[in-house]
Every structure is written in C-alpha cells, then in structure tokens.
ZAMARLUM-886203 format. One record per residue (C-alpha): x, y, z; residue number from 0; residue in three letters. Coordinates in steps of 0.25 Angstrom, whole numbers. Example, Ala and Ser with C-alpha at 12.3 -4.5 7.8 and 13.67 -1.06 7.14 Angstrom:
BEGIN
(site (49, -18, 31), 0, ala) (site (55, -4, 29), 1, ser) 
// end
This chain:
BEGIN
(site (0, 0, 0), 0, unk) (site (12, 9, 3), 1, unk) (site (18, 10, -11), 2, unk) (site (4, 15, -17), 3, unk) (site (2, 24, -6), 4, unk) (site (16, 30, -7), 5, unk) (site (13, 33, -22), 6, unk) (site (0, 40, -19), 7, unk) (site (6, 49, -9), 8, unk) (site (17, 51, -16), 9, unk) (site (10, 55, -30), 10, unk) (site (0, 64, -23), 11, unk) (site (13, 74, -14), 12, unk) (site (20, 73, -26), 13, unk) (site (9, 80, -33), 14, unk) (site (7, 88, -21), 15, unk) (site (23, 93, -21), 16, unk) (site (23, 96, -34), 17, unk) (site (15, 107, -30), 18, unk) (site (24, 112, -21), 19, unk) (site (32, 122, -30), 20, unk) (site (22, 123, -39), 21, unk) (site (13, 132, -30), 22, unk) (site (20, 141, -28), 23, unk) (site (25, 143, -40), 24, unk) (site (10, 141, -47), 25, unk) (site (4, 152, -38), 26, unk) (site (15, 163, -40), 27, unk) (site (16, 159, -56), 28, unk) (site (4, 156, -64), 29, unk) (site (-6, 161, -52), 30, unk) (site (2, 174, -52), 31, unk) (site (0, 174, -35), 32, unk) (site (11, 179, -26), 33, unk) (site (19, 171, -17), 34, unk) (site (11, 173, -5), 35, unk) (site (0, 164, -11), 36, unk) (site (9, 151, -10), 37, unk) (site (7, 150, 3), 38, unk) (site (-8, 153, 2), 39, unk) (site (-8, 141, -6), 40, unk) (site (-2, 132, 2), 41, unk) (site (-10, 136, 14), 42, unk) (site (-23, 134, 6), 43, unk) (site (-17, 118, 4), 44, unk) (site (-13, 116, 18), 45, unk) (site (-25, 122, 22), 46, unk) (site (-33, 112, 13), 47, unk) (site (-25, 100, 16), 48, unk) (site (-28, 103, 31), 49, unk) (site (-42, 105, 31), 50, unk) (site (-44, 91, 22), 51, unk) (site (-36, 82, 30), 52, unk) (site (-49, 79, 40), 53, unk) (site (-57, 76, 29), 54, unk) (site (-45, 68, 21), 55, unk) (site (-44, 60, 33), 56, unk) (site (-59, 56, 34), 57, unk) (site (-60, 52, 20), 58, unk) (site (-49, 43, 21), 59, unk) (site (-54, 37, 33), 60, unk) (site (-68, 36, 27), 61, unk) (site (-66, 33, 13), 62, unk) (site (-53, 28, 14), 63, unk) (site (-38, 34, 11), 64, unk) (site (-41, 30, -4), 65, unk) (site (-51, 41, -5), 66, unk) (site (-43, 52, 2), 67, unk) (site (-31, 50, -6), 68, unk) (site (-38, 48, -19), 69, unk) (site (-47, 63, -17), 70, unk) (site (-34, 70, -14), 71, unk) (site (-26, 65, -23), 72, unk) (site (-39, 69, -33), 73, unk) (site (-37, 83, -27), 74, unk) (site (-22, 85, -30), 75, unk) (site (-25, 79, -44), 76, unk) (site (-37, 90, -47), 77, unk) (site (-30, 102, -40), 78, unk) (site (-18, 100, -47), 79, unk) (site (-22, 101, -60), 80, unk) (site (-34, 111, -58), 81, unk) (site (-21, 119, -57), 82, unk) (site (-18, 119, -72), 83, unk) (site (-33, 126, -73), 84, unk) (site (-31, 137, -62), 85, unk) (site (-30, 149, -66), 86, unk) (site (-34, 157, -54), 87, unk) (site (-29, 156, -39), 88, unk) (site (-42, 153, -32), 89, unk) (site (-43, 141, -40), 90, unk) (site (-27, 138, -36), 91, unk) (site (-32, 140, -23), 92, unk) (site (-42, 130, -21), 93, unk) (site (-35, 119, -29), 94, unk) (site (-24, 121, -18), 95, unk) (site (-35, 119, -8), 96, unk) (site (-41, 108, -15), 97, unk) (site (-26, 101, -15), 98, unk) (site (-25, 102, -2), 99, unk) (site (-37, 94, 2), 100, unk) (site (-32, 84, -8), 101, unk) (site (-18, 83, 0), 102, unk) (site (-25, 81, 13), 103, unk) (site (-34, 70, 6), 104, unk) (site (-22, 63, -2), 105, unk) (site (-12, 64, 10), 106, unk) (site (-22, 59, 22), 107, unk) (site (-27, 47, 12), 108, unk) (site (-13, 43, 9), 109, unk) (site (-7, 43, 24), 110, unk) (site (-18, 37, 28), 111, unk) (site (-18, 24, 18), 112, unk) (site (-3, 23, 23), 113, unk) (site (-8, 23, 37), 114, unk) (site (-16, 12, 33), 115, unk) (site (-4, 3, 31), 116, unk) (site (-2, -9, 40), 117, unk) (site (11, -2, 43), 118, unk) (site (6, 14, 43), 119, unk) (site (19, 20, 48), 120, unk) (site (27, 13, 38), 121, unk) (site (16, 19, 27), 122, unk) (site (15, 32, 32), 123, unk) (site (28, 34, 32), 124, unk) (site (29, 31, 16), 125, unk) (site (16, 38, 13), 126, unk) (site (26, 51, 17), 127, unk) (site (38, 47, 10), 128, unk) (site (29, 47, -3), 129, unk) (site (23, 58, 1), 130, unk) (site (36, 66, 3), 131, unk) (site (41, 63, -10), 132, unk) (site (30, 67, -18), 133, unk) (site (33, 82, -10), 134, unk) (site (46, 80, -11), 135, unk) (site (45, 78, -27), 136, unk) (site (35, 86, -31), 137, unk) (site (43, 99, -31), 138, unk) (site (55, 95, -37), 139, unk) (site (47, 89, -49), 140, unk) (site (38, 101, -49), 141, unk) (site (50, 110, -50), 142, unk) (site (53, 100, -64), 143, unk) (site (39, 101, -69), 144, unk) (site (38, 117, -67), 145, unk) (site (52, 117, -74), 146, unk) (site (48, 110, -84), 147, unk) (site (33, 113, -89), 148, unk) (site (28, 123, -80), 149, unk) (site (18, 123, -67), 150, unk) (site (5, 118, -75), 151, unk) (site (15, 104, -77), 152, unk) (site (17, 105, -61), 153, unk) (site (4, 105, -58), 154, unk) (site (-1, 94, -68), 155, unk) (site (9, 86, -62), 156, unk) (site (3, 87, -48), 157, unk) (site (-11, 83, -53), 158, unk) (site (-5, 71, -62), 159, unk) (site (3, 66, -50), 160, unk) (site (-9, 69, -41), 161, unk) (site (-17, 61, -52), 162, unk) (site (-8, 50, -50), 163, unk) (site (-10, 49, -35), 164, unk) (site (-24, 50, -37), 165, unk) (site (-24, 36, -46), 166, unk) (site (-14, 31, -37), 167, unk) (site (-23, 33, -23), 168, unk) (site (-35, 25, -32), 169, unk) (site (-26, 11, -28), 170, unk) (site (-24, 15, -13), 171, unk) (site (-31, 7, -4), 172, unk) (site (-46, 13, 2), 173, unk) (site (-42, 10, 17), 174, unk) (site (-52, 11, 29), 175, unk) (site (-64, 18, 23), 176, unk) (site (-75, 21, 35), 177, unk) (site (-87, 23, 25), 178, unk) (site (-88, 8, 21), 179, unk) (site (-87, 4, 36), 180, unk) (site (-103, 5, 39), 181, unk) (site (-101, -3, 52), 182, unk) (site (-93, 9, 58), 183, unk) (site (-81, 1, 63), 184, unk) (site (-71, 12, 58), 185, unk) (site (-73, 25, 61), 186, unk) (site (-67, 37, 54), 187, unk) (site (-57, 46, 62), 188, unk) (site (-61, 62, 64), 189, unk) (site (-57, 73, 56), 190, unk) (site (-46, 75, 66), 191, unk) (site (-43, 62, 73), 192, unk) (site (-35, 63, 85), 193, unk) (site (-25, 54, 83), 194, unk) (site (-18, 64, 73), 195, unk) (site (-19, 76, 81), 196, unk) (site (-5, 73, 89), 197, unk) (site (4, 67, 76), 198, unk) (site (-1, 80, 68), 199, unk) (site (1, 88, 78), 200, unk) (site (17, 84, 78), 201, unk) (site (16, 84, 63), 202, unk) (site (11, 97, 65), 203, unk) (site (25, 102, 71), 204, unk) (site (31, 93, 63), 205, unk) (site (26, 102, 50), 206, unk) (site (33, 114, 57), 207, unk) (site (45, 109, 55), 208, unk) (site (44, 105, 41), 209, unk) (site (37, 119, 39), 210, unk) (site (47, 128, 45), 211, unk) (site (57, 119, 36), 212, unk) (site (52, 120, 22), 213, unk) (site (46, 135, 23), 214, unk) (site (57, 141, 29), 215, unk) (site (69, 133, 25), 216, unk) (site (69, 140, 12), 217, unk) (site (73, 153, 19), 218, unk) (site (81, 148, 30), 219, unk) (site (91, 142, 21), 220, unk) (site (91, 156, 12), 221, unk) (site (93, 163, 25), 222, unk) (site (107, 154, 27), 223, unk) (site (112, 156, 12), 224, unk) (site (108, 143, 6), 225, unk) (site (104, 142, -9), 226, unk) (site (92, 136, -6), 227, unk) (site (84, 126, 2), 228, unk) (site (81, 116, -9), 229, unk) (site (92, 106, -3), 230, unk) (site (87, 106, 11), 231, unk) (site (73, 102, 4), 232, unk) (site (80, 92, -2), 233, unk) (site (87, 87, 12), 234, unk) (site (74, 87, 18), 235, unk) (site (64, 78, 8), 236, unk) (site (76, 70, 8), 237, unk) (site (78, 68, 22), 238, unk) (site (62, 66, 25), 239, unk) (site (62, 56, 14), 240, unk) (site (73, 48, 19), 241, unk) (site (71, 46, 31), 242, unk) (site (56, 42, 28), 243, unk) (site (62, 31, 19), 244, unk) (site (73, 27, 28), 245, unk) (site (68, 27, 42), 246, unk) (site (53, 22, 39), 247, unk) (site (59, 10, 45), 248, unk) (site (61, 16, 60), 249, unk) (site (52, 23, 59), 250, unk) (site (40, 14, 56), 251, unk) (site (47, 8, 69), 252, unk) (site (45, 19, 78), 253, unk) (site (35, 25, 85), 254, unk) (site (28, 34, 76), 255, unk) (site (27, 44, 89), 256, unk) (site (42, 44, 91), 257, unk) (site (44, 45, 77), 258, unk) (site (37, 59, 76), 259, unk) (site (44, 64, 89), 260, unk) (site (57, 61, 82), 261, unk) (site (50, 70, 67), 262, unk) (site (48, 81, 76), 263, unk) (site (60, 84, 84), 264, unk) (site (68, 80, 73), 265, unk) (site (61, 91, 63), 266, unk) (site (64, 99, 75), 267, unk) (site (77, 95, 75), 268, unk) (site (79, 101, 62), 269, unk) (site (72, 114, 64), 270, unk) (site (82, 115, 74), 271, unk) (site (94, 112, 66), 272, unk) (site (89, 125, 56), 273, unk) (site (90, 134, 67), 274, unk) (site (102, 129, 75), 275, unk) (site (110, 126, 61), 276, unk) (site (106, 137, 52), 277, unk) (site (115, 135, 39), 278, unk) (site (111, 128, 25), 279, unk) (site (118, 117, 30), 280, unk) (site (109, 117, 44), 281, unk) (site (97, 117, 35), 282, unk) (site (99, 106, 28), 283, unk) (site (101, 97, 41), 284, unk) (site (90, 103, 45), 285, unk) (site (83, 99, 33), 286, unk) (site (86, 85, 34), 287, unk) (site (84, 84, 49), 288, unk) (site (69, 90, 47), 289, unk) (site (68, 81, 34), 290, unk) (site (69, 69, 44), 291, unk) (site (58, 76, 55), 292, unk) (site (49, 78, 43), 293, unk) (site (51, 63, 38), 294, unk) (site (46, 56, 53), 295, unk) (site (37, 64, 57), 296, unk) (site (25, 62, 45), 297, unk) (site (23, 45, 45), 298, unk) (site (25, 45, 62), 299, unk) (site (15, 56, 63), 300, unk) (site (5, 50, 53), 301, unk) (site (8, 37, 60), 302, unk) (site (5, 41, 73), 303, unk) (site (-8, 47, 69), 304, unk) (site (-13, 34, 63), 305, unk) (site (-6, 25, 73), 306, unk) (site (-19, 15, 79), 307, unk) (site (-30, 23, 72), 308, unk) (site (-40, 16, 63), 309, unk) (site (-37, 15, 48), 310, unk) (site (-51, 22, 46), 311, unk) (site (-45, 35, 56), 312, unk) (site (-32, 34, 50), 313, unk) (site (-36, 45, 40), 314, unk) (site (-41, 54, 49), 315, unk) (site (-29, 54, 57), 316, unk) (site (-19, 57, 47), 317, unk) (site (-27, 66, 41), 318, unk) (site (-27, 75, 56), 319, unk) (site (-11, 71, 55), 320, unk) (site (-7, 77, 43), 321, unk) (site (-17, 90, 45), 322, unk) (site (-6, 94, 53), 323, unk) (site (5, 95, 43), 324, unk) (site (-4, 106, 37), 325, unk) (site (-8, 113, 49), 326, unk) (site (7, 112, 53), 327, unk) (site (12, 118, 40), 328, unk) (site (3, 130, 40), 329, unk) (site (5, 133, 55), 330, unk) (site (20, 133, 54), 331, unk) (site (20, 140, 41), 332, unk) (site (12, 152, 48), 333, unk) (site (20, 152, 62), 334, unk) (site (33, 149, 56), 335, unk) (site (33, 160, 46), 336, unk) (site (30, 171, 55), 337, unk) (site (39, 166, 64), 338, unk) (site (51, 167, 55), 339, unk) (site (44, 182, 50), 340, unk) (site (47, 186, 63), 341, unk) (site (58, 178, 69), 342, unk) (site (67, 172, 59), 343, unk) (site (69, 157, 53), 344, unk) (site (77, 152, 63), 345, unk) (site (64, 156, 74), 346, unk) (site (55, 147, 64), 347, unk) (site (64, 135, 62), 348, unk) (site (65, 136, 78), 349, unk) (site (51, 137, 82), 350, unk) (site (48, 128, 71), 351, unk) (site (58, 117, 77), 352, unk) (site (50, 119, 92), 353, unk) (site (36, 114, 86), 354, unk) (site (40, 98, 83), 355, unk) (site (50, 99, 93), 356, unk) (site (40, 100, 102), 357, unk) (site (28, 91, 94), 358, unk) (site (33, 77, 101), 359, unk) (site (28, 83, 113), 360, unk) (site (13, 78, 107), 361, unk) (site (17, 65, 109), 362, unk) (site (21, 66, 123), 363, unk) (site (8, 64, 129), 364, unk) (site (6, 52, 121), 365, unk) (site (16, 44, 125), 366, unk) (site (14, 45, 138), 367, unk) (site (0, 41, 136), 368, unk) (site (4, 27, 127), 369, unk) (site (16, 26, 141), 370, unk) (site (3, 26, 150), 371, unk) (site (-6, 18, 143), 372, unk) (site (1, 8, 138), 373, unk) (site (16, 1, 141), 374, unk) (site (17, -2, 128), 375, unk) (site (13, 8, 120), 376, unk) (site (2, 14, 112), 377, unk) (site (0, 3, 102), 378, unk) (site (-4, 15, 92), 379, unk) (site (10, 20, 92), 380, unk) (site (17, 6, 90), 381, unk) (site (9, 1, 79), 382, unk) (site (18, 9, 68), 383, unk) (site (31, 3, 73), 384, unk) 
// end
C-alpha cells in the first residue's frame, strides 16, 4: 500500500511546489500587482487550508480517505489550469482559496490512508518523504519550465501532474468509511478531536522554527555577505530528506513522544546555532541541524496523534494535527516580522528558538500520567515501536 501512497503524495506536492515560485512571479507579472499581494496570496491558501482540515477529516473518516484525497487532488487539478483562463485578480484569488481547500483534502486523505497501515509510524514516516520531495522539486523544475516556455507551461504542469494524482488516488484503498456502518459500531471523530490537540500543539512550535528559518534566512545571510541563501536551502532539504531515509529505522523504534521531544530541541538547537555563530559558515550548520529538527518532528507528531484511535477517528485527528502547521506558520510570520522590525534578526532567530525549546513541556504531564497509571506504559504510546 505504501509505494501507491507515496506516488499520490508525491505527484499532488509536486504540483503544489511548483507553484512555489510561480506565485510570485504570476502576480507581479501578467497580473501587474505589487509585491505586497504575494503575501496576500498566500494568507488566502493558508487560510483555506486551515479552515478545511475539519471537514477534510470527516470526509475521510465518513467516506473514506479515498474520497478526501481524490476531491482534492480534483481541486488542484481544476485551479490550476482555470489559471490559464484568468484574466482578473478576484478570479486569482478564489482559485488560490479553492486550492487550499484542495490541500487540506489531499493531505488529510493521504496521511490518514498511511495511518491506516499495519505499521503507521513506518507509513507515515514515507508519506512525508514523498511528500517533501515533490516540495523539494517543484521549484527547481518550475525555474526549467518558466525558462524555457513561459508561466502559462508552469501552471499546466501543475494541473497535468495534479491530473495524475488524481488517476493515481482512484487505486487507493477506500478505508473505514462510517456511512455504510448502519449498526453504528464505529463512530466518526469531532471536527476537533482531542487526541491531536497536544501533537499539534508541539508542531505548532515546531513550524516557528521552520518559519523564522525559511522567511528570514534569506536576509540573514545577505546581512553576513553571503551571495545567496540557495546553498543553505539545498543543506537543509538535503538534510530533512536524509535523515527521514536513514533513520526511519530507529526511529520507527522509539517512542513516538520522545521522538518529538528530541524534533523540537534540536530545531531549537539550530536557531541557537544562527544567533551564537553568525557567519555563512554558521548558517549552513544551522541549516543542517534544523533540517534534522524539521525531518523528526512530522511522522512522530502524526504518529502520536493517531496512536490507539479507531481507524474510523483517525482522519479526524490528523486533520486537528496538521491544522496547526497552518496556524503556526501564520502566527510566526506576524510576531516574528515585527519582531525583527523593531529589534533586529538575531531577537527573532532568539525568541524564535525559545518556543519549541520550551514545547516538550506539553508532554510532561502526560508522562506522568501513563507512570501513575500503569508500570508498563500506556499501550498507545508503544504500539509504534
């Protein structure tokens, strides 16, 4: 089931990254906007995305992950090349929203198939490596395609390779689906289940990290003299991916709780290294050291969500999970800006550091708990191992 899943989440963020240059580049171009309304863009997707997670979830704990994935993947397909017939901003603007609902539904629907695996820390952990490297190639071959026949060739690409992960998520397995249960034996999870509250908290903090790195490397590294940030981009992605290959094995065999204490200090480990070493040199350590933060922290805190649920509230809690990567990036694109505004880089990368530094104290409480109640364990917490 893995190798089909992998090639659905990788064909659908590879569409997705190949937007991630074009954008930009499509709204101050051919829709002769201003800079300013990138960002407005973007907001309007993250917001989207947000706001369809819920419902992403419940669909794929109703009607199976089948259904999730396969509606998104039909969104991305049609926003994408509605594109090539815009001719007006407003219309720009509500294909963006459109293709963030179809994010939210393609993402929840995949990661909660791999949850579904008999061993879902193992899945989950190469339903992000595919993921990764679709958002890892996309611009690169994005940067080809503009070179070489223009933005309108970009963002046929995207809908043709969304296309593709639409025929692809046909095959997937349905999973649980609640509506053809009429004896009521399994019951759909909320819109916002609990048990994802605490992993997404600490992704939350975890996307801090990530944030302050990838908004405001750029200008870090032009602050120390460096040409240009395009080889600590590259450290990085190679970093997350390698050691989400190579250490999928000891990590599958640890706690998936301890796993996610060790993603957030070490991503706090690296903010650190960018104010205490601040050189080119410096910044790429600290590159590859977050990279490594960044590359533990997803499958554990997916894994954790998911740990001892029923399959049919499985969707439900990744959706509630990964809501926070959204919420997080938006909150510490606001604070985070106007903190280096008024105080400078190094105060951002600082207070930016301080948030999952201080994240694993969620988990506190809950170990104590599993101590009291039982000598061995919680049997959720184990069953990943």
């Amino acid at each position: 089931m893995t190798r089909p899943l992998m090639a659905c989440a990788g064909a659908c963020f590879l569409s997705l990254g190949l937007l991630i240059p074009t954008i930009p580049k499509y709204v101050t171009g051919p829709l002769n906007q201003g800079p300013g309304l990138v960002g407005g863009c973007l907001a309007i997707t993250a917001v989207c995305a947000v706001l369809f997670r819920p419902p992403a979830g419940r669909l794929a704990d109703r009607r199976g992950r089948r259904a999730a994935a396969c509606t998104g993947a039909a969104l991305l397909t049609i926003t994408s090349f509605a594109v090539l017939m815009v001719e007006s901003l407003p219309l720009f603007l509500a294909c963006r929203a459109v293709a963030g609902a179809g994010e939210a539904l393609t993402y929840v629907g995949l990661a909660t198939a791999a949850s579904d695996h008999d061993r879902p820390g193992a899945a989950i952990n190469r339903f992000s490596i595919a993921v990764n490297a679709g958002l890892l190639a996309g611009p690169a071959l994005a940067e080809v395609g503009h070179s070489v026949a223009g933005l309108r060739a970009v963002w046929a690409l995207s809908g043709a390779v969304a296309l593709a992960a639409f025929v692809a998520c046909l095959f997937l397995p349905a999973g649980p689906v609640v509506a053809g249960d009429p004896a009521g034996t399994r019951k759909a999870g909320p819109l916002v289940h609990r048990a994802g509250l605490r992993p997404g908290l600490a992704y939350w903090a975890s996307v801090w990290g990530y944030t302050a790195f990838s908004a405001f490397l750029p200008l870090h590294v032009a602050a120390l003299g460096g040409s240009g940030s395009g080889p600590h981009f590259l450290v990085y992605g190679g970093v997350l991916l390698a050691v989400r290959l190579g250490g999928q094995r000891w990590t599958n065999r640890m706690d998936p709780r301890g796993t996610a204490t060790a993603a957030l200090l070490v991503t706090a480990a690296g903010l650190a290294l960018l104010v205490a070493w601040p050189s080119v040199t410096g910044a790429l350590a600290a590159a590859a050291v977050i990279g490594a933060g960044q590359a533990l922290g997803l499958p554990a805190f997916l894994t954790m969500a998911v740990a001892g649920l029923p399959a049919a509230q499985r969707g439900s809690a990744v959706a509630t999970t990964t809501a926070f990567f959204d919420l997080g990036f938006m909150t510490a694109a606001l604070a985070l800006g106007a903190i280096v505004q008024s105080s400078g880089l190094t105060y951002g990368f600082a207070v930016a550091g301080c948030v999952p530094a201080l994240a694993p104290l969620l988990f506190l409480s809950r170990s104590r708990k599993t101590r009291r109640t039982s000598p061995q364990g919680d049997s959720r917490d184990h069953s990943h191992r």
